[in-house]
C-alpha positions as CSV (number, residue, x, y, z in Angstrom):
1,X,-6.0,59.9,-44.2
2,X,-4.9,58.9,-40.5
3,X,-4.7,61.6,-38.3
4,X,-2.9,61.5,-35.3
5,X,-4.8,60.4,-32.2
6,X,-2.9,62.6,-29.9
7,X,-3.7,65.8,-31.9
8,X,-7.6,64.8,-32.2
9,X,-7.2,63.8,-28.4
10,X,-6.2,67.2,-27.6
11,X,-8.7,69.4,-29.5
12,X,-11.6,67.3,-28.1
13,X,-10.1,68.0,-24.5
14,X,-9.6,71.5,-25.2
15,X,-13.7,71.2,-26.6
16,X,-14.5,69.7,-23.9
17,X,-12.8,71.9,-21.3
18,X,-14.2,75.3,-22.6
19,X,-17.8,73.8,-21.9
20,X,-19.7,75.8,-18.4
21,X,-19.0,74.6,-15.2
22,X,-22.1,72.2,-14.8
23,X,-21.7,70.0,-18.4
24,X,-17.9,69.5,-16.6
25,X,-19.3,66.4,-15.2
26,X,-19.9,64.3,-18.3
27,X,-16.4,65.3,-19.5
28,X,-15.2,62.1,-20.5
29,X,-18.4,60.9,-22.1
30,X,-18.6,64.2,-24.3
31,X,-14.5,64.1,-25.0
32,X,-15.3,60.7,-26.4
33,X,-18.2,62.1,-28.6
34,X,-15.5,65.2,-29.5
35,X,-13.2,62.6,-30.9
36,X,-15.7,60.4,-32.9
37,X,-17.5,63.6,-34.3
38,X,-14.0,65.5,-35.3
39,X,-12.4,62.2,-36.7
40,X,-15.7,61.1,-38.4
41,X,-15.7,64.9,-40.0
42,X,-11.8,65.6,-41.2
43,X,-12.0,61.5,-42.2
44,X,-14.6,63.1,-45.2
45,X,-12.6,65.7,-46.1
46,X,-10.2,65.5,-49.2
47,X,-6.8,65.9,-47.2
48,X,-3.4,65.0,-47.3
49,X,-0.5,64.6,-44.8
50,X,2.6,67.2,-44.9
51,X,4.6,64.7,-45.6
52,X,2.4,63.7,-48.9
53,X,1.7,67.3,-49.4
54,X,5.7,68.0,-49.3
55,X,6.9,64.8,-51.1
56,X,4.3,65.8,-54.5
57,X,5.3,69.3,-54.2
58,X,9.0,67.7,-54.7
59,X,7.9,65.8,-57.6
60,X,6.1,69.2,-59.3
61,X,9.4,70.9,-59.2
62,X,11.7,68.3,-60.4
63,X,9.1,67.9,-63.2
64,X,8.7,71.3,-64.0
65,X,12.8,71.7,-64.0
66,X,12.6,68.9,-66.6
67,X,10.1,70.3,-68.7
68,X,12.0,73.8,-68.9
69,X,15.0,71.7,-69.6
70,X,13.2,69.9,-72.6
71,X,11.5,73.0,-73.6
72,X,14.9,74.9,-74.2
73,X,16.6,71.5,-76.0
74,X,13.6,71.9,-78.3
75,X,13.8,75.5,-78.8
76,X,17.6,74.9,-79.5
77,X,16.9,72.2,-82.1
78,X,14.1,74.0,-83.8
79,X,16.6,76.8,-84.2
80,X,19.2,74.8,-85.6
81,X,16.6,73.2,-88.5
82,X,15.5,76.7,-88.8
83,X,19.2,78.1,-89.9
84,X,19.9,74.7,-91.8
85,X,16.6,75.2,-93.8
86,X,17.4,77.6,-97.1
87,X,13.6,79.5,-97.3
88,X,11.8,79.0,-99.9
């Protein structure tokens, strides 16, 4: 997954900005080592984008609106053989 670089940019300045007064002066060496390390550890993780994440969730419903829909045209079918079926 690509994650944005502006996003990753900001939480490694944010890292590096909450670090005491005298580590201040390697700030742009450890906001580079922020960004490695952070992209480096959500690039392992399983993840997905929103927009993935939003677009499958689309397809589960329309696919679980089919499958009711199939699921009652069975039902009605079954019923139908059922009543058209003397018992033995």
């Amino acid at each position: 997954m690509n994650f944005e670089a502006g996003k990753l940019d900001e939480l490694a300045k944010r890292l590096t900005e909450a670090l005491p007064g005298g580590l201040q002066t390697l700030k742009a060496d450890l906001e580079g080592n922020f960004r490695a390390v952070l992209q480096a550890g959500l690039a392992r993780m399983d993840l997905v984008t929103r927009q993935d994440f939003d677009v499958q969730a689309g397809v589960l419903a329309r696919t679980r609106a089919k499958l009711e829909a199939l699921e009652a045209r069975l039902a009605e079918i079954e019923a139908k053989l059922g009543a058209a079926t003397p018992a033995p």
